[in-house]
C-alpha positions as CSV (number, residue, x, y, z in Angstrom):
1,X,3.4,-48.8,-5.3
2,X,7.1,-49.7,-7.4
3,X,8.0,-53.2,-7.7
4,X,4.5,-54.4,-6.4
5,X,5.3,-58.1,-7.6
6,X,9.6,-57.7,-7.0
7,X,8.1,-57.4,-3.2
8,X,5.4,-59.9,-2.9
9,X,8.7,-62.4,-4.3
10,X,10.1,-61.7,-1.1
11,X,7.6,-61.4,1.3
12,X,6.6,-64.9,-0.1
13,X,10.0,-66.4,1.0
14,X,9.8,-64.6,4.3
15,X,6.5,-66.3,5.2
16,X,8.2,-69.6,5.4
17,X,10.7,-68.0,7.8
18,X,7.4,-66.3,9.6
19,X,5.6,-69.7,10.3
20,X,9.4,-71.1,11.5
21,X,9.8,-68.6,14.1
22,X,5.8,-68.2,15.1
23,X,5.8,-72.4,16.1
24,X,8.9,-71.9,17.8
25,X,7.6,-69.4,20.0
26,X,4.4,-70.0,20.6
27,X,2.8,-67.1,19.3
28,X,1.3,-65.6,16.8
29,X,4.4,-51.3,-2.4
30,X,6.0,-48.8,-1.2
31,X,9.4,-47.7,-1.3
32,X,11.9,-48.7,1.0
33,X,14.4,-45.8,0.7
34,X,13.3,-44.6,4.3
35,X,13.1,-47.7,6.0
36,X,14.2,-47.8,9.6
37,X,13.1,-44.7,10.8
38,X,10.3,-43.5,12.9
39,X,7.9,-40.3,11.6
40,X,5.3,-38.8,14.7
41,X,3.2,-36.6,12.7
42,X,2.5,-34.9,16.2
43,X,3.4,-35.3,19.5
44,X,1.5,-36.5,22.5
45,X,1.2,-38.2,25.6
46,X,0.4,-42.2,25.2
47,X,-2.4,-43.6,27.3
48,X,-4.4,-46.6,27.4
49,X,-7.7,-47.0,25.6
50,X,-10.3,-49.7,26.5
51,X,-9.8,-53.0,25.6
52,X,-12.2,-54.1,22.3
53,X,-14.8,-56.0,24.5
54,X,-15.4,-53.0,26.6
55,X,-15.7,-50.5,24.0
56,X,-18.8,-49.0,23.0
57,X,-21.3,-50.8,25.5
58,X,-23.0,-48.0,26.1
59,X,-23.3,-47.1,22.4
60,X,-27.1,-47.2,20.5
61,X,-28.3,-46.3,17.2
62,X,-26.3,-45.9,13.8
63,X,-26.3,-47.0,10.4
64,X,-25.7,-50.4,9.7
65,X,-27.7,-53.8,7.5
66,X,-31.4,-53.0,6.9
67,X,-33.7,-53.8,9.3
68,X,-31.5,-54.0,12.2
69,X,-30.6,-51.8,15.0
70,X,-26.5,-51.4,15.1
71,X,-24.5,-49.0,17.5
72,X,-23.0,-45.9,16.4
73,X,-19.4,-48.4,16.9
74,X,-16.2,-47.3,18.1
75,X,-16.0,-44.0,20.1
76,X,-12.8,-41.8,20.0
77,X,-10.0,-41.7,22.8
78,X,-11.6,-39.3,25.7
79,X,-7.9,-38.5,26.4
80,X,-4.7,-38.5,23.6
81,X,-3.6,-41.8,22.8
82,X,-0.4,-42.9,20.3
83,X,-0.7,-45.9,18.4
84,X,2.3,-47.5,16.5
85,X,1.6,-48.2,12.5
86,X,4.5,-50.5,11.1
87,X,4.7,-50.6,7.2
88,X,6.6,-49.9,4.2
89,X,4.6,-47.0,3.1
90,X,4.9,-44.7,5.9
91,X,6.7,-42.3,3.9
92,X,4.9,-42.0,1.0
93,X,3.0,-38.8,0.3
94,X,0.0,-40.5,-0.3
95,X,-0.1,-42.4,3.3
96,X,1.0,-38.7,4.3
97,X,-2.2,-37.3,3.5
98,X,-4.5,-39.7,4.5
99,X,-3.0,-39.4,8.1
100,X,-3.0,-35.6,8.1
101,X,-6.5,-36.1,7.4
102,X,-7.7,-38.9,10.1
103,X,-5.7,-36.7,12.4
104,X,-7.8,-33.6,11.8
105,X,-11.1,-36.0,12.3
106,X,-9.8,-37.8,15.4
107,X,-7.2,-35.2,17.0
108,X,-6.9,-38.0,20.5
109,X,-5.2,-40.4,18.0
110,X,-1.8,-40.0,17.0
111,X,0.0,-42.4,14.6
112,X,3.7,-43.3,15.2
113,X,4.9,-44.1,11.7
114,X,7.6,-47.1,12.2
115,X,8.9,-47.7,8.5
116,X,10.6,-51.0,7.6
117,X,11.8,-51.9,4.1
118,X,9.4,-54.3,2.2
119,X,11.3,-57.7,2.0
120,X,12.5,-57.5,5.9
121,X,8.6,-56.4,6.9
122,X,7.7,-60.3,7.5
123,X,10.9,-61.3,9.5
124,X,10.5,-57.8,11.7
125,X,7.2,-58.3,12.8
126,X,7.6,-61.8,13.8
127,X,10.5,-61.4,15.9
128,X,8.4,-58.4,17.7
129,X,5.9,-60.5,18.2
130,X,8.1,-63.8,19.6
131,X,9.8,-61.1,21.7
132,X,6.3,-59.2,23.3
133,X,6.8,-56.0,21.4
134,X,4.6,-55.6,18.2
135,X,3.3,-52.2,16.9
136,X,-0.4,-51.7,17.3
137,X,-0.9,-51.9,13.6
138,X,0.8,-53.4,11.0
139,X,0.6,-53.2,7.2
140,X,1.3,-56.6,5.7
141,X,1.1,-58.9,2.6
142,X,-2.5,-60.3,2.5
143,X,-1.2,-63.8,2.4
144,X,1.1,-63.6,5.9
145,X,-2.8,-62.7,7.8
146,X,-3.8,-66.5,7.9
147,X,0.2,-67.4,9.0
148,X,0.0,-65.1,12.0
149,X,-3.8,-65.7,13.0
150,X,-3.0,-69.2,13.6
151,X,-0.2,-68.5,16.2
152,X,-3.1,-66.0,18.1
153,X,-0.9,-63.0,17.2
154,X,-3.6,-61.2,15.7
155,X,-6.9,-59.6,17.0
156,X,-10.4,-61.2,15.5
157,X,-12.3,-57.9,14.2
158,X,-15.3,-59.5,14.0
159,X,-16.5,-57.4,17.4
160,X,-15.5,-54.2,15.3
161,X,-17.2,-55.0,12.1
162,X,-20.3,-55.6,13.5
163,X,-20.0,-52.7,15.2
164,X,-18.8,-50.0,12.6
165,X,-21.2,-47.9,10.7
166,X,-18.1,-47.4,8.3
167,X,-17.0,-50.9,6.7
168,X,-18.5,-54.6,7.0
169,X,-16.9,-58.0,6.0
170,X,-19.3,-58.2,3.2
171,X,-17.6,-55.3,1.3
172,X,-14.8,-56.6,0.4
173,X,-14.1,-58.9,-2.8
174,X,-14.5,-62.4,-1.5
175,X,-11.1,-63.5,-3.0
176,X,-9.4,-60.8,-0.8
177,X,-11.6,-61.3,2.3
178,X,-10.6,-64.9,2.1
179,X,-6.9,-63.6,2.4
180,X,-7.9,-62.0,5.6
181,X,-9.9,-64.9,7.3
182,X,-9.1,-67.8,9.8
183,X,-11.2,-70.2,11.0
184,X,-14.8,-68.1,9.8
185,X,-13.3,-64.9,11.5
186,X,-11.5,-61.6,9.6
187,X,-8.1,-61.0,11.3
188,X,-7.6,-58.4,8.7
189,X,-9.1,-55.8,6.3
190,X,-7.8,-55.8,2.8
191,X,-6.5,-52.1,1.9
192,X,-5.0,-52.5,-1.7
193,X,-4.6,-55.2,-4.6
194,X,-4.3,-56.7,-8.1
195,X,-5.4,-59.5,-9.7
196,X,-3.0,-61.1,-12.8
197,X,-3.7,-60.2,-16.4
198,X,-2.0,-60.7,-20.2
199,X,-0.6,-57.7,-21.4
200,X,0.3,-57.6,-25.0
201,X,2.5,-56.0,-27.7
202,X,-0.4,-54.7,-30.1
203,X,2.5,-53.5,-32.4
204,X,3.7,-57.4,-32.2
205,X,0.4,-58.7,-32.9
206,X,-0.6,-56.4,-35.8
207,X,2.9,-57.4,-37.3
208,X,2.2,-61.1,-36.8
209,X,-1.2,-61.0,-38.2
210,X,-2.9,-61.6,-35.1
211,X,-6.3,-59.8,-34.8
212,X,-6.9,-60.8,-31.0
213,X,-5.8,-61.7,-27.9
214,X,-5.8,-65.3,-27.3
215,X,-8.9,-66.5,-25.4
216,X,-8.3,-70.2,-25.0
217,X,-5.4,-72.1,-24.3
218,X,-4.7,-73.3,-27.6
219,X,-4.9,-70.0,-29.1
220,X,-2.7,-68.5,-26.4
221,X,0.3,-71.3,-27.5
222,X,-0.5,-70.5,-31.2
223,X,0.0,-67.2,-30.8
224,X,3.2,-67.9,-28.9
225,X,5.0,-70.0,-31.6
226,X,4.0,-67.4,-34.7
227,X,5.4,-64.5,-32.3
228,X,8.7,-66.2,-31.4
229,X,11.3,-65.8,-33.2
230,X,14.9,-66.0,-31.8
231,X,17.0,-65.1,-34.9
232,X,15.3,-61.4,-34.2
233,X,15.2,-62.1,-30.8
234,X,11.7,-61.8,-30.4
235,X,9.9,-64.3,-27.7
236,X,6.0,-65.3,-27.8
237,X,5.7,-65.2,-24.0
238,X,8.0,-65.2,-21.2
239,X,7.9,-67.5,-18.0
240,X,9.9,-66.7,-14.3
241,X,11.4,-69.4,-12.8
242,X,11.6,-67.5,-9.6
243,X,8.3,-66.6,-9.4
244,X,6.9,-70.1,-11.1
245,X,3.9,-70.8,-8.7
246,X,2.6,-67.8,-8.3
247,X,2.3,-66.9,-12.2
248,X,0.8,-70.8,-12.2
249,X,-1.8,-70.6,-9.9
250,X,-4.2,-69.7,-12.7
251,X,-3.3,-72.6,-15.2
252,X,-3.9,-75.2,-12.1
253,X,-7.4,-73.2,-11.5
254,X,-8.5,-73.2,-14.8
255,X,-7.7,-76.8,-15.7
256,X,-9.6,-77.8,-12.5
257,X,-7.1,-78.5,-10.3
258,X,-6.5,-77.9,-6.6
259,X,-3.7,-77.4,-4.2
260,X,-4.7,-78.4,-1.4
261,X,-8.3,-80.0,0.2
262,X,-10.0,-77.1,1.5
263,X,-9.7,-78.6,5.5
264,X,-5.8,-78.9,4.4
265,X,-5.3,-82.5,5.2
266,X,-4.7,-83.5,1.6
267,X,-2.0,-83.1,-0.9
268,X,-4.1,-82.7,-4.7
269,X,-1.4,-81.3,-6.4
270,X,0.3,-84.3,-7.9
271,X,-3.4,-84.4,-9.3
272,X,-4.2,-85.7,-13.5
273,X,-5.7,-81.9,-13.4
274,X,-3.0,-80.1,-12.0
275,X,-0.4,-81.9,-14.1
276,X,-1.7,-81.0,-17.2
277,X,-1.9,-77.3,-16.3
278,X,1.9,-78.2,-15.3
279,X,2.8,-79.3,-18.5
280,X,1.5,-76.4,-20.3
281,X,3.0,-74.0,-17.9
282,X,6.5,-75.5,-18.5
283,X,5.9,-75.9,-22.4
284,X,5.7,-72.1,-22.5
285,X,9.1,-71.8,-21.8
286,X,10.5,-72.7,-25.3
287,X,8.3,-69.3,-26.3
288,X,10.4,-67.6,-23.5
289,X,13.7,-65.8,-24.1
290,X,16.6,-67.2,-21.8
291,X,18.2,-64.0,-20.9
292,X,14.9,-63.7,-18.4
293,X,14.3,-66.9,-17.3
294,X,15.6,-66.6,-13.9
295,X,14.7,-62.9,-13.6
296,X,11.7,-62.0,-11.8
297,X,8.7,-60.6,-13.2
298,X,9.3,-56.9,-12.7
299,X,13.1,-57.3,-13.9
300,X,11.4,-58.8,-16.9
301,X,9.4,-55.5,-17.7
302,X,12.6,-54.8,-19.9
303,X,11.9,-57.5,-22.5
304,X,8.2,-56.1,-22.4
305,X,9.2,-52.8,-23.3
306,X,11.7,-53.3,-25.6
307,X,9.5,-55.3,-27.8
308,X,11.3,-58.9,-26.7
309,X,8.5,-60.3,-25.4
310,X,5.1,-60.1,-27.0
311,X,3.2,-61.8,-24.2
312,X,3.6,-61.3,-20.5
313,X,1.3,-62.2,-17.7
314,X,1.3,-59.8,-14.9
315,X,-0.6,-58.2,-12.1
316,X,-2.0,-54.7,-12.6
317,X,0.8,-53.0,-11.2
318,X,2.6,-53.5,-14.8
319,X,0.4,-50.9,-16.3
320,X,1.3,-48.3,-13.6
321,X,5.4,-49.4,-14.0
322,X,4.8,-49.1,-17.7
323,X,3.0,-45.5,-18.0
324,X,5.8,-44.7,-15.6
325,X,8.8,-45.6,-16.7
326,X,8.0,-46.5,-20.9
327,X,5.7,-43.9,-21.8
328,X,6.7,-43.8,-25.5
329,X,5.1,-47.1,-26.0
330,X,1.9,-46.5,-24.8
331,X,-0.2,-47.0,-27.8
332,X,1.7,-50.3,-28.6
333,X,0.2,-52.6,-25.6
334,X,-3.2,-53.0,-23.9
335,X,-4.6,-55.9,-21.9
336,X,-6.8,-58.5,-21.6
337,X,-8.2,-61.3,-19.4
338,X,-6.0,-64.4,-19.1
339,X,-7.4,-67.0,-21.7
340,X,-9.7,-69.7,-20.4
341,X,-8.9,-73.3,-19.1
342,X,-11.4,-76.3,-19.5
343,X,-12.5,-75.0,-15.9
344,X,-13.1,-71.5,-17.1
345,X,-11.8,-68.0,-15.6
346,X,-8.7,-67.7,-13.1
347,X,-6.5,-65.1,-12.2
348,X,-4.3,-65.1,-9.2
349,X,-4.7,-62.3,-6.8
350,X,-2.4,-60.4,-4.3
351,X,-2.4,-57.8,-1.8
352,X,-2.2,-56.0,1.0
353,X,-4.1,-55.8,4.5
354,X,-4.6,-53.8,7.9
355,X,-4.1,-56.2,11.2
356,X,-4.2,-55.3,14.7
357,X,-1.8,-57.0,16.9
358,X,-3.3,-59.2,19.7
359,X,-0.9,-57.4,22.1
360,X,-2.1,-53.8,21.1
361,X,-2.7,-51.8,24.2
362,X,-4.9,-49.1,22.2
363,X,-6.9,-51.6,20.4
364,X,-9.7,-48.8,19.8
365,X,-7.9,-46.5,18.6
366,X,-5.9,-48.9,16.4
367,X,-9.2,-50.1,15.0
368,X,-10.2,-46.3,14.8
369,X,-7.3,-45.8,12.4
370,X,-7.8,-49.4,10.0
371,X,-11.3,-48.4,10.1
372,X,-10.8,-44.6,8.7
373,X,-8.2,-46.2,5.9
374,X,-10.1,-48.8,4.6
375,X,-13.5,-46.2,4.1
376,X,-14.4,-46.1,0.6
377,X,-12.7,-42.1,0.1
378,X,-9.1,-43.3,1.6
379,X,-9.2,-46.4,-0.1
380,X,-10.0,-44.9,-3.6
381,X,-7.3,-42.2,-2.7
382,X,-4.8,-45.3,-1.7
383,X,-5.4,-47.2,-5.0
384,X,-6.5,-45.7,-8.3
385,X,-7.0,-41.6,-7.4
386,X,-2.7,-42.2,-7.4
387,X,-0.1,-42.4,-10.5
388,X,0.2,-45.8,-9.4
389,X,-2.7,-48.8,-10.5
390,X,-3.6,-50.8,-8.0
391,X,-6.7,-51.9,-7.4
392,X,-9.4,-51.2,-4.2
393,X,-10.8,-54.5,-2.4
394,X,-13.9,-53.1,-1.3
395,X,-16.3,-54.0,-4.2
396,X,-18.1,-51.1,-4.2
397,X,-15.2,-49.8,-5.6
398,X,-13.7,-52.2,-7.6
399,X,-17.3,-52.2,-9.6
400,X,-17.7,-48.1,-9.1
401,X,-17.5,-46.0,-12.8
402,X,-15.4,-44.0,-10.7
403,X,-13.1,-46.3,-11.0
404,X,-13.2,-46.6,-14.8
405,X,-13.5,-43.5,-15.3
406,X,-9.9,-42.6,-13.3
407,X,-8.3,-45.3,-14.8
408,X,-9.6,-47.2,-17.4
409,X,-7.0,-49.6,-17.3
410,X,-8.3,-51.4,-14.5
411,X,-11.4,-51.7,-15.8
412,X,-10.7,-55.3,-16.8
413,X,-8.6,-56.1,-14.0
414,X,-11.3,-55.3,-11.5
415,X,-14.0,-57.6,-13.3
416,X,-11.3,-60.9,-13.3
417,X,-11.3,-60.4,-9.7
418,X,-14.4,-62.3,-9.7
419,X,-12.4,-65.4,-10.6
420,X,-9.6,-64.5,-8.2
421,X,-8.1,-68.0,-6.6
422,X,-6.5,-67.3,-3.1
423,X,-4.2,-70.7,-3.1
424,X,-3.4,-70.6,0.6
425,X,-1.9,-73.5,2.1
426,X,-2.3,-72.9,6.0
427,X,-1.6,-75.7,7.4
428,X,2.0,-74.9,9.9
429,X,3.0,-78.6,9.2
430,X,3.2,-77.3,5.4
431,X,5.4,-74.5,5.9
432,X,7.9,-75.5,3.1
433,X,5.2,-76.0,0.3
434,X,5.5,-72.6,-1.4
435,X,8.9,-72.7,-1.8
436,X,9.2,-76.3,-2.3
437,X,6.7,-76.1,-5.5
438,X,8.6,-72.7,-6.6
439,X,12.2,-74.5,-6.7
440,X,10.3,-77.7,-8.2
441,X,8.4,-75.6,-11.5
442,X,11.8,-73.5,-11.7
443,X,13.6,-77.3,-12.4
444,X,11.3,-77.8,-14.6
445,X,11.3,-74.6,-16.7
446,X,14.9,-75.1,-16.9
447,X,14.6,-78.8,-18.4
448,X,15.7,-80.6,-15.4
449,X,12.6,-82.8,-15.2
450,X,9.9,-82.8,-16.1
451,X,6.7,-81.2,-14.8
452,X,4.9,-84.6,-13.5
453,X,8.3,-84.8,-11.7
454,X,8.1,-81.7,-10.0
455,X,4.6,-82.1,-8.6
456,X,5.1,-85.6,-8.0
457,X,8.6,-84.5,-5.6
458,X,6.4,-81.9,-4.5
459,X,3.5,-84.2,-3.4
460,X,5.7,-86.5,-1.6
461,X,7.3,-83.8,0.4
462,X,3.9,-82.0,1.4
463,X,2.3,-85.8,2.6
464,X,5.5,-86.6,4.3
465,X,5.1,-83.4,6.3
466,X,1.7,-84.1,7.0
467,X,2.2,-87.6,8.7
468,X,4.6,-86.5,10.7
């Protein structure tokens, strides 16, 4: 998927515009070249299937946990059915083939592709949902799941999962199936992700006399001061002001600090904790070459690959963009896990999930069609079995040699996933907060004040919000 983080930048700012529009009305990495239109891979009548509490009654037997008796789940369409699938991938060969193939398996389901570039995918679905018109399935950015399920404009799948003989809550990597839940119920099932890594210039190290990557904080800012140097324009590490909280997530985890209280009715993010990760974070930026400060992280790839930057945190979508588009420097980087707080391991996690509109008329055969793509052969085929390196949710995957054996890159990028932090604040009162804290680290990376300040003004916006 190109531009995997370029897009979760934007579909972060169009969340805030997503929980806006939801509480006004009451309701609930692909390429974008052929956004807008609409792809039937074949043609057939629509009709109504029955609605999820009605489904499979009648069904007995099946595979499911040990030692209980489960149905054989979700029967097929006895007559054709279309269901609408909005997304951004539509298009792409691979989502292509996995179609062709749950077409073949379940011929009374047809899926009417409705494509929709990446950054406009939140904004779209919300104002067909305020105006009674959603698709029956939607793919969407992990973190918007818990946004719509509060406004009731998803369906629960908890009646499906305990139902399906194919994939169960307990699959997925808890960090990712806690994207996907609201209120002890999964309104979602994760499809593809990443978690967030340190890739570095070996070339840069070996030249700097640095045997290792850095596995502590201290060792990750001494390595950053003895590989900066700005007379060759060379930079120790590089920092985004435009994507500041997200790329800090794992310094407030790993320091021991929090967000948000997990019921989110407090503000801890003005915490001793979280301002000491702060202050770190911001430091880096005198490691950090100014021609990329306010670039995003997959504009920054340049400084990577040019040898500018010797340090770069990313998610593992880099490796893909880089065995893409730099392949003559691929014996001058590798990866490793992002050094350790006082709180241990941390890495921030993203991705994307499967939902079911509330509204969906052919709930069944929606399911039928989340159900078939989230199987352990279509999701391997959707992640790593592709030129492209993202990473499978289901940890049967994620923890598969299969996995390493395809892409050995990942290898390390699956195992931080145990350490994934999903910093979710849900709360509608807090709509503001993600951008709020983003504009407030991006002041301070630029010297405007300093980072007590920012979570301080932060702080004082999110409790103000909260009270009223």
């Amino acid at each position: 998927m190109k531009k995997l983080m370029a897009r979760r930048t934007c579909v972060a700012v169009a969340a805030t515009a997503v929980l806006a529009l939801l509480a006004s009305c009451g309701s609930g990495g692909g390429s974008s070249d052929d956004a807008g239109n609409e792809t039937t891979a074949s043609p057939t009548t629509p009709a109504s299937s029955p609605t999820p509490s009605d489904a499979g009654k009648a069904d007995t037997g099946g595979s499911g946990d040990k030692g209980a008796s489960k149905p054989a789940g979700v029967p097929d369409p006895s007559s054709p059915v279309t269901i609408t699938f909005e997304s951004w991938v539509g298009n792409q060969k691979g989502m292509k083939t996995l179609y062709k193939k749950f077409h073949a398996k379940h011929p009374n389901i047809t899926v009417k592709f409705q494509n929709v570039p990446a950054e406009q995918s939140g904004q779209k679905l919300t104002t067909e949902i305020a105006g009674g018109n959603p698709p029956d399935v939607a793919y969407i950015d992990a973190s918007a799941v818990n946004e719509f399920a509060t406004r009731k404009a998803l369906l629960n799948l908890d009646d499906y999962l305990s139902r399906s003989t194919i994939v169960n809550a307990d699959d997925f990597v808890p960090a990712f199936k806690q994207f996907t839940a609201y209120d002890n119920s999964m309104y979602g099932l994760p499809f593809d992700g990443e978690s967030t890594g340190l890739f570095y210039r070996t070339d840069l190290f070996k030249a700097a006399g640095i045997a290792s990557p850095p596995k502590t904080w201290a060792e990750f800012e001494a390595d950053a001061k003895k590989l900066t140097k700005p007379d060759a324009k060379q930079y120790g590490f590089q920092v985004f002001a435009p994507e500041a909280a997200y790329y800090w997530y794992p310094w407030l985890y790993q320091a021991g600090g929090k967000v948000i209280s997990d019921d989110q009715s407090k503000v801890l993010i003005d915490s001793a904790a979280a301002k000491k990760a702060a202050q770190f974070y911001v430091n880096l930026a005198k490691y950090s070459s100014k021609d990329y400060l306010n670039s995003n992280s997959y504009d920054g790839r340049v400084g990577f690959a040019q040898g500018q930057i010797a340090m770069y945190v990313a998610g593992a979508w880099f490796a893909g963009t880089l065995n893409d588009e730099y392949p003559k420097i691929k014996d001058k980087w590798a990866v490793a896990p992002l050094p350790k707080g006082s709180a241990g391991c941390a890495t921030t996690i993203a991705g994307d999930a499967l939902v079911i509109l509330a509204k969906s008329k052919n709930a069944d055969a929606a399911w039928k069609w989340i159900e078939f793509l989230t199987s352990k052969p279509s999701m391997a085929a959707w992640t790593y079995k592709t030129e492209g390196t993202l990473l499978p949710p289901r940890k049967d995957l994620a923890s598969s040699p299969d996995l390493v054996k395809a892409k050995p890159v990942l290898s390390m990028f699956a195992d931080q996933m145990k350490c994934g932090v999903t910093a979710q604040v849900t709360n509608p009162k807090l709509s503001e907060f993600g951008d709020h804290l983003n504009t407030e680290l991006g002041k301070a990376i630029y010297g405007d004040e300093t980072a007590s300040q920012a979570l301080d003004n932060v702080a004082e916006q999110a409790r103000q919000a909260l009270s009223r």
